[in-house]
Legacy VTK file of the C-alpha trace (Angstrom):
# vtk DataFile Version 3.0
C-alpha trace
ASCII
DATASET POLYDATA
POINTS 388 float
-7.941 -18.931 27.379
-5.733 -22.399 27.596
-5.981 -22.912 24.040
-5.157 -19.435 23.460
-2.185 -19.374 25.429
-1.147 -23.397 24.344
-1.364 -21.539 20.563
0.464 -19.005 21.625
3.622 -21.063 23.480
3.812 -23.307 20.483
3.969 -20.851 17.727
7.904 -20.297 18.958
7.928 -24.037 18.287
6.631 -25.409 14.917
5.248 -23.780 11.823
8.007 -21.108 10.954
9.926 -23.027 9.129
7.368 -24.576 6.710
5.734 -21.396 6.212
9.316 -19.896 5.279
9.720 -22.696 3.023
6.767 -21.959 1.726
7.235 -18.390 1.183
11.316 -18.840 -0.542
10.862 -15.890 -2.590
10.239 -13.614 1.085
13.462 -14.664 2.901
14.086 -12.340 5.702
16.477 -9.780 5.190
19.070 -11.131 7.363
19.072 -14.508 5.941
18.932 -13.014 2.514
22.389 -11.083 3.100
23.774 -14.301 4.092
22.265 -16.368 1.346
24.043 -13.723 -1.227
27.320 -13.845 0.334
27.536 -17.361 -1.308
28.700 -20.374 -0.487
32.216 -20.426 -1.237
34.294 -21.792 0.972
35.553 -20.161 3.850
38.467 -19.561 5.400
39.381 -20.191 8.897
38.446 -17.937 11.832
41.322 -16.072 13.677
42.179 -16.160 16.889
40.711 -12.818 17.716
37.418 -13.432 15.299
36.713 -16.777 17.332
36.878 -14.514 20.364
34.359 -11.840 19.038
32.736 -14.460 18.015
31.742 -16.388 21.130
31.231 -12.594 23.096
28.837 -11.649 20.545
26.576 -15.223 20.981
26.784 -14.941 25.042
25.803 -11.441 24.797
22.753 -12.720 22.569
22.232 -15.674 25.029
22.346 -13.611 27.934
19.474 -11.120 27.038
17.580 -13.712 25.941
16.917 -15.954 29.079
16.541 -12.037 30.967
12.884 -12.326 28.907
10.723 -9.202 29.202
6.921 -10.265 30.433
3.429 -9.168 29.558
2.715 -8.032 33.077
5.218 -5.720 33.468
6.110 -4.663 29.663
4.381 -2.779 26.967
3.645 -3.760 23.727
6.721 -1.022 22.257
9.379 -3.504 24.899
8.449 -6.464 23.364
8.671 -4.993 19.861
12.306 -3.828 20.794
12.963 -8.022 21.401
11.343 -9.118 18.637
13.380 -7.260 16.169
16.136 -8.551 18.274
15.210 -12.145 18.027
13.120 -12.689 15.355
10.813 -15.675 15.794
12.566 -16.966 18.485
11.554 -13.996 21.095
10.127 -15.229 23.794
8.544 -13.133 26.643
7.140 -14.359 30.132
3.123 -14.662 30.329
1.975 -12.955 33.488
5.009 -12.112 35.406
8.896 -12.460 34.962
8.542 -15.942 36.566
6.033 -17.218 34.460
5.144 -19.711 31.037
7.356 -18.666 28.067
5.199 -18.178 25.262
6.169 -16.364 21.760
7.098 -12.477 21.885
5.408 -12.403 17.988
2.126 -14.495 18.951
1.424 -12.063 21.903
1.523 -8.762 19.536
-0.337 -10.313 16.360
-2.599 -12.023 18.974
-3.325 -8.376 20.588
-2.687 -10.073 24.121
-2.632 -6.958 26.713
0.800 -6.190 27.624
1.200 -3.835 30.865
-2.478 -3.141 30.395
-2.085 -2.003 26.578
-2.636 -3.429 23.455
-1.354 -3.204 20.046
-3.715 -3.765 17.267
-7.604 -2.198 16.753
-9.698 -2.190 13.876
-10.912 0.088 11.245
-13.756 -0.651 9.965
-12.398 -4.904 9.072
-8.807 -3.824 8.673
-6.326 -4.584 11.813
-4.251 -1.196 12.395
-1.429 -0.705 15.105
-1.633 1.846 16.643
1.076 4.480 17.680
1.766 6.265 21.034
2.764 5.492 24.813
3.944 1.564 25.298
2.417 0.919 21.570
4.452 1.891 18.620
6.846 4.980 18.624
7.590 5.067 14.759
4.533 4.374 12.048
4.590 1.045 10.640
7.251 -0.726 12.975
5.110 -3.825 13.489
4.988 -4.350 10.254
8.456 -3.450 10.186
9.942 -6.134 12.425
7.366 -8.589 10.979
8.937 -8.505 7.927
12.200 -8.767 9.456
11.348 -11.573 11.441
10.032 -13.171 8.198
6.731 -13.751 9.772
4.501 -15.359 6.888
1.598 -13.720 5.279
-0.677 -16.265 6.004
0.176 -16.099 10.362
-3.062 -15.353 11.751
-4.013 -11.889 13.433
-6.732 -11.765 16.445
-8.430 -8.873 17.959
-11.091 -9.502 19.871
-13.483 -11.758 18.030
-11.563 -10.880 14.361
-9.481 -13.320 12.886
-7.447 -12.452 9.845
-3.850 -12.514 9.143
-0.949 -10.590 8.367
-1.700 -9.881 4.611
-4.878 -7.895 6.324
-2.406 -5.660 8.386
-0.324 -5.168 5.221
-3.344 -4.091 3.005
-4.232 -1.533 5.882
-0.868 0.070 5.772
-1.429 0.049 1.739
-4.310 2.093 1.997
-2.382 5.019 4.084
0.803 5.603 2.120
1.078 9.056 2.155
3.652 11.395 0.672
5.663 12.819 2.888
4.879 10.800 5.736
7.381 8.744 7.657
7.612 5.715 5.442
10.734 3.911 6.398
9.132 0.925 8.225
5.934 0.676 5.876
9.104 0.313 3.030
10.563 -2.526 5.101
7.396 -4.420 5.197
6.199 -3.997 1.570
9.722 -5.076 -0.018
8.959 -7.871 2.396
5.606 -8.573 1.881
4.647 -6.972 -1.633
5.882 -9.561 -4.808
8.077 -7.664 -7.039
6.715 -5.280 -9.448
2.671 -5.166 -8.086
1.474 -2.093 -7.488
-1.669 -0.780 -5.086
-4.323 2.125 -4.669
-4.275 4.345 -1.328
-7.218 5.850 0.280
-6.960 8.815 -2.148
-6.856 6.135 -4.710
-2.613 7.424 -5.415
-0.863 4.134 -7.369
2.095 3.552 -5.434
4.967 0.654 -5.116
7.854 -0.598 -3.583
9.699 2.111 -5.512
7.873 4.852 -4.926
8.182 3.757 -1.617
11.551 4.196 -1.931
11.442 7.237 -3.872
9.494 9.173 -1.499
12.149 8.164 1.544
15.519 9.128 -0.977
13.065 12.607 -0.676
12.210 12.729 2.883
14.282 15.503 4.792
15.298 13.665 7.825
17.099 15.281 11.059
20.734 14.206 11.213
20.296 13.664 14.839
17.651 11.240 15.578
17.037 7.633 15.359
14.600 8.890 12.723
17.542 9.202 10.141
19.298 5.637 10.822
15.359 4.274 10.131
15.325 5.517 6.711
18.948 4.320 6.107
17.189 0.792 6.788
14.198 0.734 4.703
16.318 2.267 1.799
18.898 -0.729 2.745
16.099 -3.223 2.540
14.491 -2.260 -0.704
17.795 -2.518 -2.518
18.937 -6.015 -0.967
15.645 -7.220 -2.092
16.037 -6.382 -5.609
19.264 -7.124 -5.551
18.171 -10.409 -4.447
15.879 -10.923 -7.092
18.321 -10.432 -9.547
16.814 -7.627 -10.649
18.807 -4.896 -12.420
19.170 -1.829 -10.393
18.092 1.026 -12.248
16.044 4.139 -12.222
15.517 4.302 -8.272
17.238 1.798 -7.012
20.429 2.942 -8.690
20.107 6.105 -7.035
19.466 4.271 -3.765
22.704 2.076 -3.840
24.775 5.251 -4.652
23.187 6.788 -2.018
23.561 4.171 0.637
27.604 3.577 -0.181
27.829 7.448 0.138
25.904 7.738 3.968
28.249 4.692 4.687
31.228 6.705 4.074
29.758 9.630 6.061
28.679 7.762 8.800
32.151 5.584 9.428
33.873 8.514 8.953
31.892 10.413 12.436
32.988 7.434 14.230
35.135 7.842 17.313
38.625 5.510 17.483
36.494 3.696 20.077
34.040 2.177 17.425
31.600 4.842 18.683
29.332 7.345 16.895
27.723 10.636 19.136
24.394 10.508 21.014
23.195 13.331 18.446
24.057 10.143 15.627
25.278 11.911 12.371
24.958 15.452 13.277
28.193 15.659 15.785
31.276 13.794 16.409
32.940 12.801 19.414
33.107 10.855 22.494
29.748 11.901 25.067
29.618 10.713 28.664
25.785 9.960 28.472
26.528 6.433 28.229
22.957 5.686 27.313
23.004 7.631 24.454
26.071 6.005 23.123
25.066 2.704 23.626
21.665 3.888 21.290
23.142 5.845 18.654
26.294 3.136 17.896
23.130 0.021 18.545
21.263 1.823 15.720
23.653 2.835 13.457
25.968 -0.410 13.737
22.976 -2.123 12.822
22.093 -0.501 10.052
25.572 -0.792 8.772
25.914 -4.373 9.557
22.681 -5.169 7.128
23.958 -2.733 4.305
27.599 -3.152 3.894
28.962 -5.403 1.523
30.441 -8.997 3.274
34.021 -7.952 2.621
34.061 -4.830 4.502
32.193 -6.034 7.867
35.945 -7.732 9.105
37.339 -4.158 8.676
38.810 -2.916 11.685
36.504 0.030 12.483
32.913 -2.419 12.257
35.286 -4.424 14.132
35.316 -2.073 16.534
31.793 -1.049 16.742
31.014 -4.803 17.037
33.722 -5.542 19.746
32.211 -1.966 21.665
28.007 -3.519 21.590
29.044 -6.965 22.841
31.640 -5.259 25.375
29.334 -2.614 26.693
26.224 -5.047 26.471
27.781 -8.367 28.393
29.798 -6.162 30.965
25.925 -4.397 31.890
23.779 -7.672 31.797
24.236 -8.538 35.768
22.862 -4.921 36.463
19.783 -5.378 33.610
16.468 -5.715 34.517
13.670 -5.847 31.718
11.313 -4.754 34.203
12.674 -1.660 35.493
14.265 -0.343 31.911
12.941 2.587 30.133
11.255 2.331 26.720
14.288 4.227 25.160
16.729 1.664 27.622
14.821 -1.203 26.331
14.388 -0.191 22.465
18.299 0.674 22.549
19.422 -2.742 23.832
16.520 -4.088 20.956
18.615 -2.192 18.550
22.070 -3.225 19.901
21.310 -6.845 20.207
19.915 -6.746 16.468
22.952 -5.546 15.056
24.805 -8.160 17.024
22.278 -11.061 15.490
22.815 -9.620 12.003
26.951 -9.590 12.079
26.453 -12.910 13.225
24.982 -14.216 10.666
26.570 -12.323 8.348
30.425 -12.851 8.887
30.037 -16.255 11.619
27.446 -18.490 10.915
28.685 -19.386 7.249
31.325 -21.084 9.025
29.208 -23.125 11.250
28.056 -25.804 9.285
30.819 -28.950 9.446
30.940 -30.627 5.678
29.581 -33.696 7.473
26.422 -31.985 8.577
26.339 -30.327 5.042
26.151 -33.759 3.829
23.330 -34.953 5.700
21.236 -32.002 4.984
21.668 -30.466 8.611
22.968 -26.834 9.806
23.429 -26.396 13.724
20.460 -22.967 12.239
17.920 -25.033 11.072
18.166 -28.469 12.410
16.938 -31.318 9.928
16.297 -30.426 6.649
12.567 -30.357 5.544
11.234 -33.104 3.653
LINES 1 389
388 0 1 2 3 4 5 6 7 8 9 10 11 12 13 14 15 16 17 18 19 20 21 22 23 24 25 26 27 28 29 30 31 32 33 34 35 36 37 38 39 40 41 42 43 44 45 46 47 48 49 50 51 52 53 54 55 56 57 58 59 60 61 62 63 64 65 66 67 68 69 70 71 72 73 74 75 76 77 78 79 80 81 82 83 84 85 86 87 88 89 90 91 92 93 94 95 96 97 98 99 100 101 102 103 104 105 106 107 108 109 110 111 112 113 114 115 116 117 118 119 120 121 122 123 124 125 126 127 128 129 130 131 132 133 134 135 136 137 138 139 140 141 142 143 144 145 146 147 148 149 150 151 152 153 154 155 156 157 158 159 160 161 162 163 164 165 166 167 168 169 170 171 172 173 174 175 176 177 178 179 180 181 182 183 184 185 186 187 188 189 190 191 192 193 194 195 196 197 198 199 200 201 202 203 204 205 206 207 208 209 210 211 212 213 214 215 216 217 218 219 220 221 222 223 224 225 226 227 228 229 230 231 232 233 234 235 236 237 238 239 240 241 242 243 244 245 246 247 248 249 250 251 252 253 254 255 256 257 258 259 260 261 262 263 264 265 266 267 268 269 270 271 272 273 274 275 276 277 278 279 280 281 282 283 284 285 286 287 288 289 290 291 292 293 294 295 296 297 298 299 300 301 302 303 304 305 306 307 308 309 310 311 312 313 314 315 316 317 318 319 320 321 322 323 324 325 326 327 328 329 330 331 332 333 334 335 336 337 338 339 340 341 342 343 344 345 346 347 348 349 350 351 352 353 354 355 356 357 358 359 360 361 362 363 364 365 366 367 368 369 370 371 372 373 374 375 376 377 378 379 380 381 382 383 384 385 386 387
């Protein structure tokens, strides 16, 4: 068990780097929105976007040191922080008071959380499984692995098993189905899959990223759940991957991107003058006093719009707004939170709200962080040293 747990603490520590390195073509998302934005030069932060600026990173700092802890927590919290923080999550081993160790090593690791755990196999396959404290949409580990740009090679234990990810993406291969949910499984494979390769089902069905992608443009999706801001994301995904790649976007993908630019539209024009969107999401406009449900609905769709809009249009005054709102209502409630005591929907809508945060971050801030000197000497206040 102490060499389980020393793995464990350390994996927040070394390796992610070189295995990102090592896996260039597979940037996370995130990082890959950044990387495209170029690096002309910039110019020189306002007043009042130094000042969103420094809210938004205490916000993030602030939730992070409030760590959620595998005695008290389920599996489905500490996927809600993971997507959050990436590889960085770190949760509290055996009560709030105890060891941090890494938020991604406990799920792939299967370590019980609140008395539940993630993963079980099928037949030699690792599956995660879906339900109370485990996951609440199909394929969100996968999802937020991919997000997090966790390699394909990071190992996977349950019980005495020992694979890796790449097992846990060929199991969610082999149960594509049409019409199924597949808006997290379509995060993971543009992720995961290299571009192009193509794979069997159980019914032995060829499928692909873009059928993938075709079968969500399909989907019929209800305007007012979280359901419908889910699909906007794996959509989103696919096409910054391709565009990434450089690869032309045609036949699907073309029909994605118009798509995407037309939801954006729709959805920024529900919002309230507040920066705001309905706890119903996109099927009702207005201000709502269920606070709860505002703070979920603007976490989940400011996120998604954060990761899809172009560059230029994230310092326009209504995400501005929307922004300003998550790291208002978010700092102004962290004396009163308590990871402990939160609801799954609670915790999974500050998870949401605190990505979005992270991703307009380093999307419109962290460009301007790195001083030519450090530049120079092959350093970023991100990455540290540069790897030899």
């Amino acid at each position: 068990m102490r060499c389980w747990m020393m793995a464990v603490l350390v994996v927040s520590a070394i390796g992610w780097r070189e295995a990102r390195a090592a896996e260039a073509p597979h940037q996370k998302p995130e990082s890959a929105a950044k990387a495209a934005d170029g690096p002309a030069a910039q110019q020189a932060l306002s007043k009042e976007a130094v000042a969103l600026r420094d809210r938004i990173r205490r916000t993030l700092a602030l939730y992070f040191h409030q760590p959620v802890n595998t005695a008290d927590n389920t599996p489905a919290d500490i996927l809600a922080f993971c997507l959050a923080y990436g590889c960085d999550t770190e949760v509290r081993y055996g009560s709030s008071a105890g060891q941090a160790a890494s938020g991604l090593g406990c799920l792939c690791w299967n370590y019980p959380c609140a008395g539940y755990q993630l993963l079980t196999l099928e037949g030699q396959r690792p599956v995660a499984r879906m339900g109370y404290g485990l996951q609440a949409y199909p394929s969100q580990l996968l999802g937020v692995l991919a997000a997090s740009a966790v390699p394909a090679k990071y190992q996977v234990r349950i019980g005495t098993f020992q694979g890796t990810v790449a097992d846990l993406v060929a199991a969610e291969q082999l149960d594509c189905r049409s019409g199924s949910d597949l808006s997290h499984k379509l995060i993971g494979m543009a992720f995961y899959v290299p571009e192009d390769q193509t794979w069997k089902n159980r019914l032995g069905e060829t499928w692909s990223v873009e059928r993938l992608l075709k079968e969500e443009l399909a989907r019929p999706f209800d305007l007012q759940r979280a359901d419908a801001v889910n699909r906007l994301m794996g959509i989103s995904y696919a096409v910054e991957r391709r565009r990434r790649l450089g690869k032309p976007l045609g036949g699907e993908f073309a029909r994605a991107e118009e798509y995407l630019a037309q939801f954006q539209e729709y959805a920024l024009g529900l919002q309230t003058p507040e920066g705001t969107w309905h706890p119903l999401f996109f099927a009702a406009r207005g201000a709502s006093n269920d606070a709860w449900g505002t703070l979920r609905s603007t976490g989940f769709i400011g996120e998604w719009l954060a990761l899809s809009l172009p560059k230029e249009r994230l310092a326009e005054p209504r995400m501005v707004k929307t922004v300003g709102w998550l790291a208002n209502w978010l700092e102004t409630g962290a004396s009163r939170w308590n990871a402990t005591a939160a609801t799954p929907r609670e915790i999974e809508s500050i998870g949401h709200a605190l990505h979005a945060l992270r991703i307009y971050d380093e999307r419109v801030f962290k460009p301007h962080d790195a001083a030519p000197a450090d530049a120079a000497a092959g350093r970023s206040p991100e990455n540290g040293p540069a790897e030899k």
